[in-house]
N, C-alpha and C positions, 0 to 999 in steps of 0.2 A: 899276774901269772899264778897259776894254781902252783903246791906244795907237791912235793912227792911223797906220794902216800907207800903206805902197806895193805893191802887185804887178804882176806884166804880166799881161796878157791879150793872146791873136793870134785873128784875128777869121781864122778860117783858109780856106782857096780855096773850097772850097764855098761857104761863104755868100758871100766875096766874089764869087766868079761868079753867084750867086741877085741882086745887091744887096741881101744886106741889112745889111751895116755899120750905116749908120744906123738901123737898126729896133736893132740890136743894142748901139749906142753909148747907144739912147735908153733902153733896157731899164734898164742899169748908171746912168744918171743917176736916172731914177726909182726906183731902187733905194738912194739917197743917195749913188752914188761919184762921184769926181770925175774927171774924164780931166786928166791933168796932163799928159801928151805924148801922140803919136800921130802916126802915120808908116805910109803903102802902102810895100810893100815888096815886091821879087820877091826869092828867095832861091836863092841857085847850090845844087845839091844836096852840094856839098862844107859849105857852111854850115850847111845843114839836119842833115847827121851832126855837126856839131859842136854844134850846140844841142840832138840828141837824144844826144850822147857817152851821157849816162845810162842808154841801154837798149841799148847795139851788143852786148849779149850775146844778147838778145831775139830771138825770130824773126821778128816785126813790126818791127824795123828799119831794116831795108831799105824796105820799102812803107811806113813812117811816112817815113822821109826825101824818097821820091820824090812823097810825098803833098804833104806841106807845099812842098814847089822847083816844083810842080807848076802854078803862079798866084800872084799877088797876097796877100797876106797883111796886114790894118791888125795893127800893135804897137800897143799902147798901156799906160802904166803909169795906173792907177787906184790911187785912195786914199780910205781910210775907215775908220774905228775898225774894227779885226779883219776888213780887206783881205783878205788869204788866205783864212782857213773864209769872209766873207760870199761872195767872187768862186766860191770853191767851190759852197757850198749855190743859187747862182743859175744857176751850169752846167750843173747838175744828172749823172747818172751818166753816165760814160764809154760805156755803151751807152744810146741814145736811147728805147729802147724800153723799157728799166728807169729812166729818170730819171720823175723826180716832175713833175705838170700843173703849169705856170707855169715852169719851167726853160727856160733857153735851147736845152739840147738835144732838148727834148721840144718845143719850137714847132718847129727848124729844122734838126735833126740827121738824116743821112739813115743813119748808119751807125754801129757805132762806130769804124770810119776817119773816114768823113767827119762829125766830131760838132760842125761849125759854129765850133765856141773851144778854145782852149786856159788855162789857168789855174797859174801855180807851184801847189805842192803845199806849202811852206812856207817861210818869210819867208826861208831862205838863199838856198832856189832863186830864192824872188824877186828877191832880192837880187844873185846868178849872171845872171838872165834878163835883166833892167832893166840891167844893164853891157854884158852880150852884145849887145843891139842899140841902148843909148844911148850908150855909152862914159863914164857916169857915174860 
């Protein structure tokens, strides 16, 4: 049996400008995760290149940075037996138009820029993510 993790999640401007945080909080509760912290946040675009460090090689770096510094963003670290793959598989694909019915991104994703959340990709990053904006 898998551990019970922590990972973050960012409930990212688009849906925060749609309101739907709470649709999206409620999604991941019914889902069995638990929200352990959560915090609205704006983001200076110098912060936003610093929590996307990992792709400044990337041609989308730029426009992911400006994206996210762009509105309101809810953090939130969630927890649950195998956090990471469950928050993933509920996200669904990075383009909203190839994620699976029932996914977050497939109810509220307008793009694959604007794809509603973000999610670590694996328990370090999670681990990197959850420090970067909780100072944990």
């Amino acid at each position: 049996m898998s551990e019970t993790e922590q990972t973050l999640s960012i409930i990212k401007p688009d849906a925060v400008e749609r309101n739907l945080d709470e649709k999206i909080k409620l999604i991941f509760k019914e889902n069995g995760f638990k929200i352990i912290k959560e915090k609205k946040i704006q983001l200076e675009k110098s912060e936003a290149e610093q929590f996307y460090k990992v792709h400044e090689t990337k041609p989308f770096y730029n426009d992911l940075c400006n994206y996210l510094s762009s509105g309101p963003i809810v953090v939130m670290i969630i927890e649950k037996i195998g956090a990471v793959a469950e928050n993933r598989r509920l996200m669904g694909a990075t383009d909203p138009k190839k994620a699976e019915e029932g996914t977050i991104r497939k109810q509220y994703g307008i793009s694959i820029d604007k794809n509603s959340v973000h999610g670590s990709d694996s328990i370090e990053n999670a681990n990197t993510e959850i420090k970067f904006f909780f100072n944990s």
